[in-house]
Phi, psi and omega in degrees: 000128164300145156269102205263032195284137187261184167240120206280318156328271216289337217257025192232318186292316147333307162278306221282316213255031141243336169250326221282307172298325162308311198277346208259309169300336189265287231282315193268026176243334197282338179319315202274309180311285175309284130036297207269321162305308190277326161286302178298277189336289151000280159315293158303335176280334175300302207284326189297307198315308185306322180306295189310308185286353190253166177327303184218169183299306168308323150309313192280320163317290189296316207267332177296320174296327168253021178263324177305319202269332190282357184276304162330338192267314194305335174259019177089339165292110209242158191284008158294341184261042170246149186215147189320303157280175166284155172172137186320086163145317189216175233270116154232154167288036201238168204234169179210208191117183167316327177231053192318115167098345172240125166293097164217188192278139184098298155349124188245095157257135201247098156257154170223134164273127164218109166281146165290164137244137194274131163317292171210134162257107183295087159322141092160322187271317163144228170231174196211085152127186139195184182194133201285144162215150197247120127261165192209156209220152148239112175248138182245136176296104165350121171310272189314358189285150176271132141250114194297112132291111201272139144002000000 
């Protein structure tokens, strides 16, 4: 008769770091991929709505840009990752439309946002990696809104 007793060690370090651990990194990444998805939608639907509602094309730019950065600080993103241009790593901004630079009635004002998001996240070490990700928002300047035209 054989002894079938296994080693209970090696074969337990074994399950936890090929199933345990994986499952431990996918669960704890995805919270931040949603996180981040969801503050750029955020942003762009805002930053359009603040465009739409302002004075001039310039106004609506500035006030859209700190409605932005106040959403981004409130979701941890703080104001070093924002940069002018696109670029691997931070936060960017930008508006269009049909008509770019001009405020009028009808006017499809477009922002589009592009956030980092971390590849994976590793409890205990931090994140590994990351990828940008871009939403865009479209807003139309009310037909009927009064607009001021300054002098």
């Amino acid at each position: 008769m054989t002894d079938e007793r296994g080693f209970v060690v090696p074969e337990w370090l074994v399950g936890i770091t090929l199933i345990l651990m994986p499952m431990i990194v996918l669960v704890a990444s995805i919270a931040p991929w949603y996180q981040r998805a969801n503050m750029a939608t955020l942003i762009a639907q805002e930053a359009a709505r603040t465009m739409v509602l302002a004075d001039s094309w310039e106004a609506g730019e500035a006030d859209a840009r700190q409605v932005a950065l106040e959403i981004a600080a409130n979701h941890g993103l703080g104001g070093e990752l924002w940069c002018a241009s696109p670029a691997p790593g931070c936060v960017t901004i930008s508006f269009g439309g049909t008509t770019p630079g001009l405020l009028q009635r009808g006017t499809e004002i477009d922002v589009s946002v592009e956030v980092p998001i971390p590849g994976l996240v590793v409890p205990g070490f931090g994140s590994v990696a990351e990828f940008q990700w871009t939403q865009s928002h479209s807003e139309r300047v009310d037909d009927y809104r009064s607009i001021v035209v300054e002098p």
